[in-house]
C-alpha positions in Angstrom: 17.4 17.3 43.4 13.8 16.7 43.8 10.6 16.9 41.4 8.6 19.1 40.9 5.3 18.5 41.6 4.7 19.3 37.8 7.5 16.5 36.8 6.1 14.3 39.1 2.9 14.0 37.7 4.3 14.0 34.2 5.8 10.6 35.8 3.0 9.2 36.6 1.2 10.1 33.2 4.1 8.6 31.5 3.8 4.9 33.4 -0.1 5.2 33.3 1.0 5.4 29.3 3.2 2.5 30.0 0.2 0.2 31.3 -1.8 1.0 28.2 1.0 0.5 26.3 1.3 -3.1 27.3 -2.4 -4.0 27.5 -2.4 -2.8 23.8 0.6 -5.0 22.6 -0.4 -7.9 24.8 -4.1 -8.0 22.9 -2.1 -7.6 19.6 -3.2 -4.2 18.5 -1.5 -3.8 14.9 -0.4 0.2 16.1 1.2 -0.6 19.5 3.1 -4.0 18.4 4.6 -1.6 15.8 4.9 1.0 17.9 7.2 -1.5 20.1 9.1 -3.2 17.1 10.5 0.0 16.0 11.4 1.1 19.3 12.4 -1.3 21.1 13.7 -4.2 18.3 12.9 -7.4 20.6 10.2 -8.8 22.1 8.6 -6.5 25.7 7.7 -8.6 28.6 8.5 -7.0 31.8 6.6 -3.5 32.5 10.0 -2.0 32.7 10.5 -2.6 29.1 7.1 -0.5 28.2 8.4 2.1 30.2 11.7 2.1 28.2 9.5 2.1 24.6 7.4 5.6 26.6 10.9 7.1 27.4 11.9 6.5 23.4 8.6 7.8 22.0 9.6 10.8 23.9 13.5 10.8 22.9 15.0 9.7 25.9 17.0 5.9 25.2 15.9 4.6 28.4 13.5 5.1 31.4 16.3 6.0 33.8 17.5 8.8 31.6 13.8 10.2 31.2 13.4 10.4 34.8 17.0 11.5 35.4 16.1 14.3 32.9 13.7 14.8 35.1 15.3 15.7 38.4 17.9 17.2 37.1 16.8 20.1 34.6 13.3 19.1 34.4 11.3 17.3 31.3 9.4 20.6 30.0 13.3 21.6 29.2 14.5 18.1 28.8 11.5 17.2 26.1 12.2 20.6 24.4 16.0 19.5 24.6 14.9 16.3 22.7 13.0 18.4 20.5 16.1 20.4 19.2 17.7 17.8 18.9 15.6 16.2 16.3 14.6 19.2 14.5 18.9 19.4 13.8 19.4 15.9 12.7 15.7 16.1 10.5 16.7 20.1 9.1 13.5 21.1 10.5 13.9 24.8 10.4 10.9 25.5 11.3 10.9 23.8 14.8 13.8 24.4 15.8 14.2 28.0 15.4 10.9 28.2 17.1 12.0 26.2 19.6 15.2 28.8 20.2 13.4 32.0 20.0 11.0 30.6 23.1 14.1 29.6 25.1 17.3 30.9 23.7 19.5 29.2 25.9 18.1 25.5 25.0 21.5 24.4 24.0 23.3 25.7 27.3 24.9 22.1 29.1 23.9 20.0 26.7 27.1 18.9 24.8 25.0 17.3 21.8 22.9 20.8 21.1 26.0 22.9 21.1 28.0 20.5 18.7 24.7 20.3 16.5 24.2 24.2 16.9 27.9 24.6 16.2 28.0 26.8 18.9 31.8 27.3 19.4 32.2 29.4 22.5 30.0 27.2 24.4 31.9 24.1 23.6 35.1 25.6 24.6 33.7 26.7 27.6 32.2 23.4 28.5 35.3 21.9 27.9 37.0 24.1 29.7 35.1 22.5 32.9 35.5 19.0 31.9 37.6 18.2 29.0 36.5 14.5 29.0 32.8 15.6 27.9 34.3 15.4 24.4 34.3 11.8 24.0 31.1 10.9 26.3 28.2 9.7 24.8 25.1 12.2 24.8 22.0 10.0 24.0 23.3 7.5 21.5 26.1 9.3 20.5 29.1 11.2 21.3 29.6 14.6 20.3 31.3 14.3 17.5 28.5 12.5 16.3 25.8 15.0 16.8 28.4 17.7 15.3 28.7 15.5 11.7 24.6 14.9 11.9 23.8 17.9 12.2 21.6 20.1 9.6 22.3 23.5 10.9 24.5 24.3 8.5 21.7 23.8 5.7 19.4 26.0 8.0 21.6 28.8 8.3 24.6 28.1 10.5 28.0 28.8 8.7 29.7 25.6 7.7 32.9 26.9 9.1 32.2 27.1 12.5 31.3 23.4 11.9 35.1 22.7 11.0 36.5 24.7 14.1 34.0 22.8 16.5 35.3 19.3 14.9 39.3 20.6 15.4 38.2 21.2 19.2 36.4 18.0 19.8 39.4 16.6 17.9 42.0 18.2 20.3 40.3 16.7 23.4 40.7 13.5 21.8 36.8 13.0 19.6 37.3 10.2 16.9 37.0 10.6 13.5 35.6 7.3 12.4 33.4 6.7 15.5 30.0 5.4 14.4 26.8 4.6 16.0 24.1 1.7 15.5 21.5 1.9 12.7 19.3 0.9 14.6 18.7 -0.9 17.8 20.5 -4.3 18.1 22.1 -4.1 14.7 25.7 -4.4 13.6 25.0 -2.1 10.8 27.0 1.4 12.1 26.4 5.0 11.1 30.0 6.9 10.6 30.7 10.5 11.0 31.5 10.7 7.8 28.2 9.3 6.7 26.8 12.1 9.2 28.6 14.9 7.5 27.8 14.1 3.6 25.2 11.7 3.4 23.2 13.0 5.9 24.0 16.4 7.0 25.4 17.2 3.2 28.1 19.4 4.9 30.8 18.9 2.4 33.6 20.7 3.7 33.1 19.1 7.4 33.5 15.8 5.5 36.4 16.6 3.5 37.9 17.9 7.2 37.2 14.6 8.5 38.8 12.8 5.3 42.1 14.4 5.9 42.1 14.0 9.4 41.8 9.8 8.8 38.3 8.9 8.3 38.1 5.6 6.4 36.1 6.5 3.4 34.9 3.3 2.8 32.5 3.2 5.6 30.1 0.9 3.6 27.4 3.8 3.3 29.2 7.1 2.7 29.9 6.3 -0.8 26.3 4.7 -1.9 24.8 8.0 -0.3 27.2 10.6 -2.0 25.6 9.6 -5.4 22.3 11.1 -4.0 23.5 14.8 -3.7 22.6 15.8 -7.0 26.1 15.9 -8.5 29.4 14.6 -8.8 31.4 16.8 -5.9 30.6 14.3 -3.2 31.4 10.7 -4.9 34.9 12.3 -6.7 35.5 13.6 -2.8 36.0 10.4 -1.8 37.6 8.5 -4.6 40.3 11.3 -4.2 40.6 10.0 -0.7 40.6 6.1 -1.9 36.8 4.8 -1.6 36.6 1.8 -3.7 33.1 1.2 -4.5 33.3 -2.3 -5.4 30.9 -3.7 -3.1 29.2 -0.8 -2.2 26.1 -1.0 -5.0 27.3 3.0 -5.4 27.5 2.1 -9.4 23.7 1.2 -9.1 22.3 3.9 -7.5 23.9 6.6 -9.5 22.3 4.9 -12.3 19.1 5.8 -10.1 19.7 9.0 -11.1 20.9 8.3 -14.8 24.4 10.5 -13.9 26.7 9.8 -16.3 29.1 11.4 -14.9 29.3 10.1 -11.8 28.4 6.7 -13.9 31.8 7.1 -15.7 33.8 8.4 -12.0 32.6 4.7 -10.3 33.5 2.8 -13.7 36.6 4.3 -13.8 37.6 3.6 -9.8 37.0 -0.3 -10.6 32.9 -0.3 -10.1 31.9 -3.8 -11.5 28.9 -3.3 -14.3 28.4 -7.2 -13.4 27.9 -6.9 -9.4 24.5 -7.2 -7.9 23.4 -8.8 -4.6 21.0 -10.5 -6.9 21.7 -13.7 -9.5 22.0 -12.9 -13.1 21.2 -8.8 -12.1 23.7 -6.6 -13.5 24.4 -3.1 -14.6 22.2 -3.6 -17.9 19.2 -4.5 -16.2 19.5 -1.9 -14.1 19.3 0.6 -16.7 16.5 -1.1 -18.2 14.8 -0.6 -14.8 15.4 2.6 -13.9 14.6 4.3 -17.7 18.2 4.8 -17.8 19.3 6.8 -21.0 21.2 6.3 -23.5 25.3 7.7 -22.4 24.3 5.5 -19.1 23.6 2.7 -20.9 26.5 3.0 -23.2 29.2 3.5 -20.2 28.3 0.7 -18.6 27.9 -1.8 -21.8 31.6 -0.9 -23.1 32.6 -1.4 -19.4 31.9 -4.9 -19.5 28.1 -5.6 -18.5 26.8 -8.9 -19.9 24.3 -9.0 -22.5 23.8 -12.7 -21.5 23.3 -12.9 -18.0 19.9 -14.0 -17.0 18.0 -12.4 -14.1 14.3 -13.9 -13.3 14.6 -16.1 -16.4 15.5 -12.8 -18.9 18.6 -11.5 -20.5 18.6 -7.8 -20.6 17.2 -7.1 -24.1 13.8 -8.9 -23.0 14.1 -6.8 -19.9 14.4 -3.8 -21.3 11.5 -4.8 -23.4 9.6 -6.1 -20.0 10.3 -2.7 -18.5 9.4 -0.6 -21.3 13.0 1.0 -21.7 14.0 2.4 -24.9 17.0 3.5 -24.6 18.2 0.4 -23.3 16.6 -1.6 -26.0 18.2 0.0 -29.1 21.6 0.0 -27.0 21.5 -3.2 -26.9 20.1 -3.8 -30.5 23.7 -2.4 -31.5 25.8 -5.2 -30.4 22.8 -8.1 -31.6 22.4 -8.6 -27.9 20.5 -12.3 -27.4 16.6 -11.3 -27.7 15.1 -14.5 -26.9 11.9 -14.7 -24.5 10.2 -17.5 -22.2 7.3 -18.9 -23.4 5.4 -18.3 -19.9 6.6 -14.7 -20.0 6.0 -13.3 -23.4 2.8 -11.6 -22.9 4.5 -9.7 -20.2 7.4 -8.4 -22.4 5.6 -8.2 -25.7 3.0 -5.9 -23.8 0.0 -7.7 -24.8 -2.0 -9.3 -27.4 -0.6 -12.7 -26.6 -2.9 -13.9 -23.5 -2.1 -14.0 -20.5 0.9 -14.8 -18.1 0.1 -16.9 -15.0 0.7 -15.3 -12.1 2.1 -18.7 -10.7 4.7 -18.7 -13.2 6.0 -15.5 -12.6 9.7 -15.5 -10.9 9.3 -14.0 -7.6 12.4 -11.8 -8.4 9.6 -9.7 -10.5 6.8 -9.5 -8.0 7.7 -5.7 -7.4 8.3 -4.9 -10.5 4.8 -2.1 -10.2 6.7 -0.7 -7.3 9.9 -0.6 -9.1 8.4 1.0 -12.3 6.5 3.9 -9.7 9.6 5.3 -9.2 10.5 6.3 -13.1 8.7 8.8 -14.6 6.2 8.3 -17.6 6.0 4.8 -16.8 1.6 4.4 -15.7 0.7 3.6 -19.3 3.5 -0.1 -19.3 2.3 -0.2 -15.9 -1.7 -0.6 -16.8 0.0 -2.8 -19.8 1.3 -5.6 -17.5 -1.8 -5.7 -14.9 -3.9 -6.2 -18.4 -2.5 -9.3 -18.8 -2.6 -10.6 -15.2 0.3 -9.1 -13.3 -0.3 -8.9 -9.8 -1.0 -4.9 -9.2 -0.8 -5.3 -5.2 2.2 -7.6 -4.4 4.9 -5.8 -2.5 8.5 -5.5 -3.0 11.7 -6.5 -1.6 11.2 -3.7 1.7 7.4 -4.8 1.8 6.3 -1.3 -0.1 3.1 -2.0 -2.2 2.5 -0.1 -5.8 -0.3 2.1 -4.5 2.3 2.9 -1.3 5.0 3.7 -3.9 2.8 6.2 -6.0 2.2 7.9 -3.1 5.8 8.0 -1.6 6.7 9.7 -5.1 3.6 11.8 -4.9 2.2 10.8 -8.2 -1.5 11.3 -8.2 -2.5 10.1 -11.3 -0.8 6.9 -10.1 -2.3 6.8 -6.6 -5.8 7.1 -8.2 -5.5 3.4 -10.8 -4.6 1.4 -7.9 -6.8 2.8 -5.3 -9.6 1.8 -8.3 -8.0 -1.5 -8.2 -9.0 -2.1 -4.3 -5.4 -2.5 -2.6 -5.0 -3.7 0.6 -5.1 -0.7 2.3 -4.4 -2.3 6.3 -0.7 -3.3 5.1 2.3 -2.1 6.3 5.5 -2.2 4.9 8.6 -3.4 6.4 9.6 0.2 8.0 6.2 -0.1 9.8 4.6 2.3 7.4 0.9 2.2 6.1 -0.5 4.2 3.1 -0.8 7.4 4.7 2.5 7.3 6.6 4.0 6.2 3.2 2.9 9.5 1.7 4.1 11.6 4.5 7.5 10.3 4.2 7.7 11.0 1.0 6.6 14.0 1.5 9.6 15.4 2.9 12.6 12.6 1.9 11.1 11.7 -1.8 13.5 13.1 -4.9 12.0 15.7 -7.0 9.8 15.0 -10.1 7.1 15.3 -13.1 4.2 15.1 -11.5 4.8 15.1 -7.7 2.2 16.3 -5.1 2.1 15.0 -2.3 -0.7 17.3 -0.9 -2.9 16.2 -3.4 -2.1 12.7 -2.7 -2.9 12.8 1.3 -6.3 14.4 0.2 -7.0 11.5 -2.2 -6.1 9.0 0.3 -7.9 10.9 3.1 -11.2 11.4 1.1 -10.7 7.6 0.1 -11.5 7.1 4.3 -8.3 6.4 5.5 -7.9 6.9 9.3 -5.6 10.1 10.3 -3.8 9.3 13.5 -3.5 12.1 15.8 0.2 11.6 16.0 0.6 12.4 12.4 -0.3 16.0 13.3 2.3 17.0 14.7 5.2 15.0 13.6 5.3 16.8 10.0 8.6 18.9 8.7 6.8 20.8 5.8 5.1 23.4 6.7 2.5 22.7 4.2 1.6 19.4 5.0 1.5 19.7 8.9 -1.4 23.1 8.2 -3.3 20.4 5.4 -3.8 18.2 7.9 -4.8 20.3 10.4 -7.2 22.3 8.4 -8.5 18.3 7.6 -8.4 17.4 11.3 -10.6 20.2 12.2 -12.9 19.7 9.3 -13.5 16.0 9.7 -12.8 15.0 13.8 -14.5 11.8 13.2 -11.9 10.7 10.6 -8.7 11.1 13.4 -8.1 8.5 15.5 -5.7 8.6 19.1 -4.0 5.2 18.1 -2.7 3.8 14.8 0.5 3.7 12.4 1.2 6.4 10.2 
């Protein structure tokens, strides 16, 4: 088949892009070397490569498969395709519905829409042609993949043509453990089972795959069940023999300060003393995260150490560090140890003993402010601590700053103190996001809260100066957000720039 002279000069657009592309990255332009780090994961040298980083800004995993989308249905259906696609795996409602009333057949031949559509009839018929497309990949992943991803049953599909899609992909021999990368040139792999209730939160497709023999300990479905909002998804799979030792799953529901599902993991074996970092266990956890009282309870009579020392404190100074409670008078029942360092105690007495040198504070604390963003009620211990000298712009573990934090959450009232402070506002955090970008994440993948507005946040930030990327427009899930900025574009077009990371 030949292109279209339309296609064709999309082509030649899209190298021209390329070129600039490259001239960009070679002259170190902060934007387009981040642009190429997250899509391409290695260092570019060859002009082939920039082409490949053009085809994955536009969804395709290589160049060849752009331009044979190209001469085979064309890249106006091809992009739109790609478009679907996305909208299913992000639940954009919105765009994808949009994108199906303007061409209702988008998901005709392409084996990845009508698993993600859970469009039935049109994956028997397909198979019917070829069985074998069951188990070929479609992008980076196979059908059964894009099936288990899939949010269309959270936008309005029915869950139960989800299962009877799964039993035909399973007759023509789909996997039900097969996985894809994280990411580009990682190990780390993405199961279907992840897909299904992590992801897609389409419970009964993952108990389906569960009896049919998908390992349940996948080493992220269980960490990610804890973040549905209740028990159903972490007892799911401890029916079906997840062991979450090892899996930090104990931790994060204490993110959430769910007793229940606190008491499930405790009582599947979860160790109250197992942290990826020294001396950190289940107690200062709970100190961290506000945890209340029941929490802090379970995991104290389930074995957590009142003695074990994490950045030079035992978890009753911790608690006292952190400002929590709860934790505190837990503790307090069993005389837990309450001694201090000397070079800390104006951090955990909250003042009115000098102040701690920053030198001498264990690096294991430097992102504490970050850390303590993410509980609610927590600004006035968090003015406490940079009173007597704690750094207020030092990032955490994933490179997210404090003022990034606040706005992830949405917190105004939080974004304001440390914009007064005079962060640095050119970082970006280790997923390659700056402030603004920060925000409009969180925006549509923070938890719910006191206090959270995003929209008031992005116009903070924006009226502070910060540049809006043109980019940014168009890439946004909530409704809400994607009509602030453009009512913002339109009334400030000096302010938006063509380049930059958002």
């Amino acid at each position: 088949m030949s292109l279209s002279s339309k296609d064709t000069l999309r082509l030649d657009q899209l190298r021209r892009a390329a070129k600039t592309l490259k001239k960009s990255y070679d002259a170190g332009d902060a934007g387009a070397v981040q642009v190429v780090q997250n899509l391409w994961g290695k260092s570019p040298g060859t002009h082939a490569d920039f082409l490949h980083v053009i085809a994955r800004q536009h969804g395709f995993m290589s160049w060849p498969r752009l331009k044979w989308a190209a001469e085979t249905i064309g890249l106006e259906r091809a992009e739109a395709q790609e478009q679907l696609k996305m909208a299913l795996f992000n639940g954009n409602r919105a765009a994808a519905e949009a994108l199906l009333a303007a061409t209702p057949d988008l998901a005709a031949g392409n084996m990845g829409l009508l698993c993600a559509t859970f469009d039935l009839e049109g994956l028997t018929a397909a198979l019917c042609e070829d069985p074998a497309r069951a188990i070929e990949p479609v992008g980076p992943r196979r059908p059964i993949l894009h099936l288990a991803f899939s949010k269309w049953g959270r936008m309005g599909g029915e869950e139960a043509a989800s299962l009877a899609c799964a039993e035909v992909l399973l007759a023509h021999g789909a996997d039900v453990n097969d996985a894809f990368p994280h990411s580009p040139g990682t190990d780390e792999m993405l199961s279907a089972l992840y897909g299904a209730l992590g992801h897609a939160r389409n419970l009964p497709l993952a108990e389906w795959l569960l009896e049919w023999g998908a390992d349940p300990n996948d080493g992220e479905s269980l960490y990610h069940a804890t973040e549905l909002g209740d028990a159903a998804g972490v007892r799911l799979l401890l029916r079906y023999g997840a062991n979450p030792q090892g899996t930090n799953a104990l931790l994060r529901a204490m993110d959430f300060d769910n007793a229940e599902m606190v008491a499930l993991l405790l009582g599947a074996g979860a160790d109250p003393n197992e942290s990826a970092q020294p001396g950190y266990n289940a107690l200062h956890h709970a100190a961290l995260r506000g945890a209340g009282r029941e929490v802090s309870e379970f995991v104290l009579n389930a074995g957590a150490s009142v003695t074990s020392e994490h950045a030079a404190l035992k978890p009753h100074a911790f608690a006292r560090l952190v400002g929590a409670e709860a934790v505190r008078a837990v503790l307090e029942t069993v005389d837990a140890p309450r001694d201090v360092p000397a070079d800390l105690a104006p951090l955990v007495n909250g003042g009115g003993e000098g102040f701690v040198d920053p030198a001498k504070i264990p690096a294991e604390l430097q992102g504490l402010l970050t850390e303590l963003v993410h509980r609610v009620g927590t600004l006035k211990r968090i003015k406490s601590l940079v009173e007597v000298g704690f750094p207020w712009d030092a990032p955490d573990s994933m490179g997210v700053t404090p003022v990034q934090a606040s706005g992830w959450v949405g917190l105004p009232e939080y974004l304001r103190y440390f914009l007064k402070l005079g962060p640095d506002l050119s970082h970006l955090n280790d997923f390659g996001g700056s402030l603004l970008g920060t925000i409009l994440h969180g925006s549509e993948n923070a938890p719910e809260r006191s206090g959270q507005d995003h929209l008031a946040c992005l116009e903070i930030v924006l009226t502070h100066g910060v540049a809006l990327p043109r980019r940014a427009l168009s890439a946004q899930l909530r409704p809400d957000v994607a009509e602030f900025l453009r009512k913002w574009a339109k009334a400030h077009p000096g302010q938006v720039v063509e380049h930059g990371v958002y």
